[in-house]
C-alpha atoms as a printed R data frame, in Angstrom:
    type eleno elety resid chain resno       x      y       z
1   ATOM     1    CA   UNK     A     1   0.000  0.000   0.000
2   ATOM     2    CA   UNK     A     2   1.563  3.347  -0.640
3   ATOM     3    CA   UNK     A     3  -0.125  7.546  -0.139
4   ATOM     4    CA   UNK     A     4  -1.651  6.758  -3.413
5   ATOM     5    CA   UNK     A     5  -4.213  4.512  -3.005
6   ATOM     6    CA   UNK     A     6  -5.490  6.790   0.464
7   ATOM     7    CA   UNK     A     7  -5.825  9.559  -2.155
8   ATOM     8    CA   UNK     A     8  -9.928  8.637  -3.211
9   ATOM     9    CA   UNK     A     9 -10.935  8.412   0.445
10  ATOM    10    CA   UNK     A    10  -9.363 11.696   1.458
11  ATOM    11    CA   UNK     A    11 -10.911 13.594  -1.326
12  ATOM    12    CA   UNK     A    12 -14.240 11.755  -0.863
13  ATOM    13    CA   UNK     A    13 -13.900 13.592   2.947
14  ATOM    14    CA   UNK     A    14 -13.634 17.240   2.411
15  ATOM    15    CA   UNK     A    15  -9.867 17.434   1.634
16  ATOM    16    CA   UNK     A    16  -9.111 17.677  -1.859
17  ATOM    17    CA   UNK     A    17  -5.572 19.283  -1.635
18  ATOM    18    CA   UNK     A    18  -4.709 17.059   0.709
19  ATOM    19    CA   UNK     A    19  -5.982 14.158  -1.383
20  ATOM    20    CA   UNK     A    20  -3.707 15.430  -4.321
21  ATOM    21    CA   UNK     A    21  -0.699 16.086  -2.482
22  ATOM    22    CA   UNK     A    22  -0.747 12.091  -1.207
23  ATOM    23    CA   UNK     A    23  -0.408 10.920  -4.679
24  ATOM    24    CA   UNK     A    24   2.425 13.546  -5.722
25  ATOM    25    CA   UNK     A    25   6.031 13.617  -4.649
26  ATOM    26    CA   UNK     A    26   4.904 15.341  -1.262
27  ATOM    27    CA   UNK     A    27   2.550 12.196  -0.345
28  ATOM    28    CA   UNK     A    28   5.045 11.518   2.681
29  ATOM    29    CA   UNK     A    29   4.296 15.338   4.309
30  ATOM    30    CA   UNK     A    30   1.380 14.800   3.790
31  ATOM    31    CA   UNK     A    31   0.892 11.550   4.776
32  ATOM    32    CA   UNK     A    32   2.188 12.565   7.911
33  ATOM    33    CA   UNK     A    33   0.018 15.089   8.702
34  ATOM    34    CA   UNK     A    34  -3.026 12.920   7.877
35  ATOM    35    CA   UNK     A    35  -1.586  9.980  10.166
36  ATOM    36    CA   UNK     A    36  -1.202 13.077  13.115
37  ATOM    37    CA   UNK     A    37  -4.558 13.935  12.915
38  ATOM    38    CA   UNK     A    38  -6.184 10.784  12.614
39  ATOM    39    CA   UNK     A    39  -4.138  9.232  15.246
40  ATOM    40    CA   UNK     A    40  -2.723  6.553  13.746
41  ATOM    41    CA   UNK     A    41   0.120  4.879  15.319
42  ATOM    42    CA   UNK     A    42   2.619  5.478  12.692
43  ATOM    43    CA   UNK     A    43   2.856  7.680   9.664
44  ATOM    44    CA   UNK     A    44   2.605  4.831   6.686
45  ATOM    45    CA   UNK     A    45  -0.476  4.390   4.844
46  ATOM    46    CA   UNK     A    46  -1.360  1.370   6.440
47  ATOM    47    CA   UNK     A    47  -1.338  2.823   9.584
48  ATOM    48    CA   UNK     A    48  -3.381  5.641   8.244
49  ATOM    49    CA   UNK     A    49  -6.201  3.103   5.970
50  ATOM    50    CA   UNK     A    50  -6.310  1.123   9.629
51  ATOM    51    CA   UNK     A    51  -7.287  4.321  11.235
52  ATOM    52    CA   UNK     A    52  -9.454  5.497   8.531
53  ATOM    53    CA   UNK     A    53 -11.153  1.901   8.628
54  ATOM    54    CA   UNK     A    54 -11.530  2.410  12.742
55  ATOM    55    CA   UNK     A    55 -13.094  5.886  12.337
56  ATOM    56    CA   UNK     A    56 -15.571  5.102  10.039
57  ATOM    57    CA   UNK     A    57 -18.226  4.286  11.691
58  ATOM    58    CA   UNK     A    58 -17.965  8.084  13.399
59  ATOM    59    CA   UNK     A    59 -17.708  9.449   9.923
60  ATOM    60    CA   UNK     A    60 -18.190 13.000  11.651
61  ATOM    61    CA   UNK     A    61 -14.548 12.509  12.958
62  ATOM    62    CA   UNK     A    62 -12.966 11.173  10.386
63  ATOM    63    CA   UNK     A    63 -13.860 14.299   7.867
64  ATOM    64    CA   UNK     A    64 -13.459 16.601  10.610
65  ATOM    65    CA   UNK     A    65  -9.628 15.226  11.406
66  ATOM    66    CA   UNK     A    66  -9.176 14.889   7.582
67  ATOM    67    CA   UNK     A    67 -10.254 18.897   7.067
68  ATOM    68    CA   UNK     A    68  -8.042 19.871   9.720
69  ATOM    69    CA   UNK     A    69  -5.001 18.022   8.508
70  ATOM    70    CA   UNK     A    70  -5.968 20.120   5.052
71  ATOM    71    CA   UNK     A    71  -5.926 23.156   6.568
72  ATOM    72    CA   UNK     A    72  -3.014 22.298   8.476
73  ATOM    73    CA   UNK     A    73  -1.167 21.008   4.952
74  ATOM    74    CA   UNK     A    74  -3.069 24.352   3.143
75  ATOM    75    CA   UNK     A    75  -1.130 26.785   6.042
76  ATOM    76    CA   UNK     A    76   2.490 24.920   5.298
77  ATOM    77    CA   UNK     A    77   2.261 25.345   1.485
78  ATOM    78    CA   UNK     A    78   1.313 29.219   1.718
79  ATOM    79    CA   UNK     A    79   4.151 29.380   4.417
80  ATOM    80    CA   UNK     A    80   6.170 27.785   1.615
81  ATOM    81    CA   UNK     A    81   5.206 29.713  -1.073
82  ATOM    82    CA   UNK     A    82   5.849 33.016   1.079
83  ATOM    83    CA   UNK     A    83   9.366 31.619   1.408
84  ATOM    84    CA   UNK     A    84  10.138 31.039  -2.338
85  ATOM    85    CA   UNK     A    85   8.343 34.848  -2.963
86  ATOM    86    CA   UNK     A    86  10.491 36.095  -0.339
87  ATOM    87    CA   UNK     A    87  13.739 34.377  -1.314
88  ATOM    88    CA   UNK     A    88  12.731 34.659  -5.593
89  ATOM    89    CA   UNK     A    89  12.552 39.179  -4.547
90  ATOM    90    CA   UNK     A    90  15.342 39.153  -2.278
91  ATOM    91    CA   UNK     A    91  17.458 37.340  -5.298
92  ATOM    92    CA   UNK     A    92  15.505 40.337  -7.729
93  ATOM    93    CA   UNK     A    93  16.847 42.812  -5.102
94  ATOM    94    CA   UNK     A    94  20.146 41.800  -5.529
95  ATOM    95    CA   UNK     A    95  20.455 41.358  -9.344
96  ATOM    96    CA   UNK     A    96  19.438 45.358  -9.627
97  ATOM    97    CA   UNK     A    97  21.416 46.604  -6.777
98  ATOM    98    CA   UNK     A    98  24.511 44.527  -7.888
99  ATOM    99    CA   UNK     A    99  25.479 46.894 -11.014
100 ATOM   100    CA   UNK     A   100  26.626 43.802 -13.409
101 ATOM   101    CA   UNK     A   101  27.271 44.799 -16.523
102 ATOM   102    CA   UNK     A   102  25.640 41.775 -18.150
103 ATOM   103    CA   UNK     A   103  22.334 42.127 -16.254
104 ATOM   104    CA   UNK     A   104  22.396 45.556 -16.883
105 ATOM   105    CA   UNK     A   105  22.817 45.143 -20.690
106 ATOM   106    CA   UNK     A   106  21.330 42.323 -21.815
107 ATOM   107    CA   UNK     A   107  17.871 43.316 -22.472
108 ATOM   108    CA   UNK     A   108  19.002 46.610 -24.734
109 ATOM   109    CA   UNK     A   109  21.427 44.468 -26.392
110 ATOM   110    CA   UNK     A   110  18.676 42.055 -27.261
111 ATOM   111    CA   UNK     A   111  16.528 45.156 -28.369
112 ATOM   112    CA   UNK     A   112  18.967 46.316 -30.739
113 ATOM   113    CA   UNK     A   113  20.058 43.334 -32.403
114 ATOM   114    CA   UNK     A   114  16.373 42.195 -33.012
115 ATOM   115    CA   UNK     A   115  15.560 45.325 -34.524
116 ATOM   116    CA   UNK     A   116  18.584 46.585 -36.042
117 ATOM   117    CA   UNK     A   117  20.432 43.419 -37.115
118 ATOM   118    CA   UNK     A   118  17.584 40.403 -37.476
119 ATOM   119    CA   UNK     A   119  14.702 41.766 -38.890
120 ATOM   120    CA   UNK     A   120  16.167 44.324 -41.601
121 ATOM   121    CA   UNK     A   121  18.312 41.027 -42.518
122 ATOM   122    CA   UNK     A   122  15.320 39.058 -43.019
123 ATOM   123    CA   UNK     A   123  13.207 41.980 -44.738
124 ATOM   124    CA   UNK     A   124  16.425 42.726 -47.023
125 ATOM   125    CA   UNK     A   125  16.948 39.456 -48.006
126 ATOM   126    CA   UNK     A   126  13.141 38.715 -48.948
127 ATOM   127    CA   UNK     A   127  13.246 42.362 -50.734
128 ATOM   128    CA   UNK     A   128  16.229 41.157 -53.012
129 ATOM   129    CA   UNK     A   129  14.435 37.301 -53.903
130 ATOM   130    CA   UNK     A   130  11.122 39.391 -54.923
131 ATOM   131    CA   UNK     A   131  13.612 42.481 -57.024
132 ATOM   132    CA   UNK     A   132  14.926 39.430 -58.455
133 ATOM   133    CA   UNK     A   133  12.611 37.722 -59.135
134 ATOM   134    CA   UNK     A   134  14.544 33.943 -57.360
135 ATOM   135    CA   UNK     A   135  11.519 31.704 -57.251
136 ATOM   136    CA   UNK     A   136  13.274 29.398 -54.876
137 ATOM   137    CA   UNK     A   137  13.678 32.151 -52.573
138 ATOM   138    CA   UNK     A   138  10.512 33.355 -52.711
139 ATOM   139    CA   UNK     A   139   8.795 29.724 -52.397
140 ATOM   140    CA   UNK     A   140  11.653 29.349 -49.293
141 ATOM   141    CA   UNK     A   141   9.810 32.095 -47.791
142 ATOM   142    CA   UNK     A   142   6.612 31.237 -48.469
143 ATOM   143    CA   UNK     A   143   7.354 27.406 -47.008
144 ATOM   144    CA   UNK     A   144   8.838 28.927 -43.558
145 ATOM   145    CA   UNK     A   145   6.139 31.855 -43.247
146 ATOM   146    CA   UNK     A   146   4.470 30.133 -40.495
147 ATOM   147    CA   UNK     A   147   7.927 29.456 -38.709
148 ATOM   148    CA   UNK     A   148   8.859 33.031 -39.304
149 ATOM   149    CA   UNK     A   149   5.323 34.685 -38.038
150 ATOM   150    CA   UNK     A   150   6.624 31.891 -34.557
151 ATOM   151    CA   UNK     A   151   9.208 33.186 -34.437
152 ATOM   152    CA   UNK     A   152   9.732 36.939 -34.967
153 ATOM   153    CA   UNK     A   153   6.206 36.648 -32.421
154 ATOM   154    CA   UNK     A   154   8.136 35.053 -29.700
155 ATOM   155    CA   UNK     A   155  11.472 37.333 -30.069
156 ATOM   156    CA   UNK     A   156   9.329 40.580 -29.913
157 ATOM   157    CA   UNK     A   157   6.632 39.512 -27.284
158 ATOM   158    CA   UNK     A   158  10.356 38.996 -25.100
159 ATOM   159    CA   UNK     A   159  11.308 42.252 -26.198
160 ATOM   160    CA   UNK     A   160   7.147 43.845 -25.391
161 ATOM   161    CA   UNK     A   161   7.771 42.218 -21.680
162 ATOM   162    CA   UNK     A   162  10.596 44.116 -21.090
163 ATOM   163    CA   UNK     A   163   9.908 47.348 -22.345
164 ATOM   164    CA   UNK     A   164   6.361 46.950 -20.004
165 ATOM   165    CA   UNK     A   165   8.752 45.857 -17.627
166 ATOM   166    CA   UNK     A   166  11.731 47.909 -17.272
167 ATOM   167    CA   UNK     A   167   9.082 50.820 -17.862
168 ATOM   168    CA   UNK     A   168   7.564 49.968 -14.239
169 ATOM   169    CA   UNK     A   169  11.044 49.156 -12.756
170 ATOM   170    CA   UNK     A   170  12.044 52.993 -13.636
171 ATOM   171    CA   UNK     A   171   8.619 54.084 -12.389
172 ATOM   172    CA   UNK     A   172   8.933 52.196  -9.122
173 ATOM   173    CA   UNK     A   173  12.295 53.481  -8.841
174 ATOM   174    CA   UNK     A   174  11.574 57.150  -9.458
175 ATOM   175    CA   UNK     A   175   8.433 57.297  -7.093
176 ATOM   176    CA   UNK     A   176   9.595 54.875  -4.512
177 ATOM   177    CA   UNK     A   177   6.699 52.453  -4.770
178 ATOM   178    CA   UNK     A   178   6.263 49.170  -6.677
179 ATOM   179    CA   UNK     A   179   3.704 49.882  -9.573
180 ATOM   180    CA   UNK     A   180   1.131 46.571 -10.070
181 ATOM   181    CA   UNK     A   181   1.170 44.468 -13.726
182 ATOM   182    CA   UNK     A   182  -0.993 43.833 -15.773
183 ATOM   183    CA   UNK     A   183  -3.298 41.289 -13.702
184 ATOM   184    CA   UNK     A   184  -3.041 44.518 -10.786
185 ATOM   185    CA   UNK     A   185  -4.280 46.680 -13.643
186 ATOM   186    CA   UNK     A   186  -7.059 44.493 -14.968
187 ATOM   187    CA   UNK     A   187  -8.309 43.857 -11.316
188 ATOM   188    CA   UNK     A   188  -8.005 47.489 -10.421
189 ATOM   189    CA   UNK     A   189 -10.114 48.496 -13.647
190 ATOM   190    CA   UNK     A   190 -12.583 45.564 -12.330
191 ATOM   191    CA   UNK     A   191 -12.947 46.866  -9.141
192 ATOM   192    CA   UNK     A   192 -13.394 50.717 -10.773
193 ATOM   193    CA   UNK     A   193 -16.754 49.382 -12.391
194 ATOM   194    CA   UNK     A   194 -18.225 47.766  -9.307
């Protein structure tokens, strides 16, 4: 028996996170909370299905200890995911405040080349097949147009995410305060029609 198979009776109690998190790579944690609140001897799955098994006739308890081990799982992975925010801005924080030249450069260099190197390339080069009138060229272009539309898409929706971007860092930086995206824009124009 392994977290897995507990994974249908947890979710059929109240605790659906809970129930998902047994059959992922965190079953153990969360095994172990489950086996706490239940009061099984031991945290294994058998020790938890035996406990289950033993409860059920009080199904009352047996959702009510399954909900609070959810909540209690629920609380640890916001706690976690306030340490990876916390540790993800502090490593933001010191990427801008260390002055690299690299970090500091790459974007406009990526700007520049995309729009000053790749694209008149491309553009020149299909210019001079149509001038010329080089079918194979022109059926070359034709065959990759869908790869090209991919592609040139991808490079300048990079380059459209960090002119939005380094836009708000220099507003943030000039005012003092952190400006919200695009999901705290649409939310605050949401909440401006209600």
């Amino acid at each position: 028996m392994n977290w897995n198979d507990l994974a249908k009776s947890v979710i059929g109690l109240g605790a659906p996170m809970l129930g998902t998190a047994l059959g992922g790579p965190l079953g153990g944690a969360a095994g172990k909370l489950l086996a706490d609140a239940l009061g099984a001897g031991e945290p294994t799955p058998a020790a938890v299905q035996t406990a289950l098994a033993e409860r059920s006739a009080d199904s009352t308890f047996a959702a009510q200890a399954v909900q609070q081990a959810e909540a209690q799982w629920a609380t640890a992975m916001a706690e976690v995911a306030k340490l990876q925010l916390a540790e993800t801005g502090a490593a933001m924080r010191a990427e801008a405040a260390s002055g690299d030249a690299l970090q500091r450069w790459w974007r406009p260099l990526y700007a520049l080349e995309l729009s000053l190197v790749e694209c008149p390339a491309f553009a020149l080069t299909l210019l001079h097949a149509l001038w010329t009138g080089h079918g194979a060229g022109i059926a070359g272009f034709a065959d990759l147009s869908g790869l090209l539309i991919t592609y040139f898409g991808a490079r300048f929706g990079v380059l459209g995410v960090y002119v939005a971007g380094r836009t708000r860092e220099k507003q943030a930086a000039s005012t003092g305060e952190a400006l919200p995206g695009l999901i705290g824009e649409v939310v605050k124009a949401v909440r401006g029609r209600t």
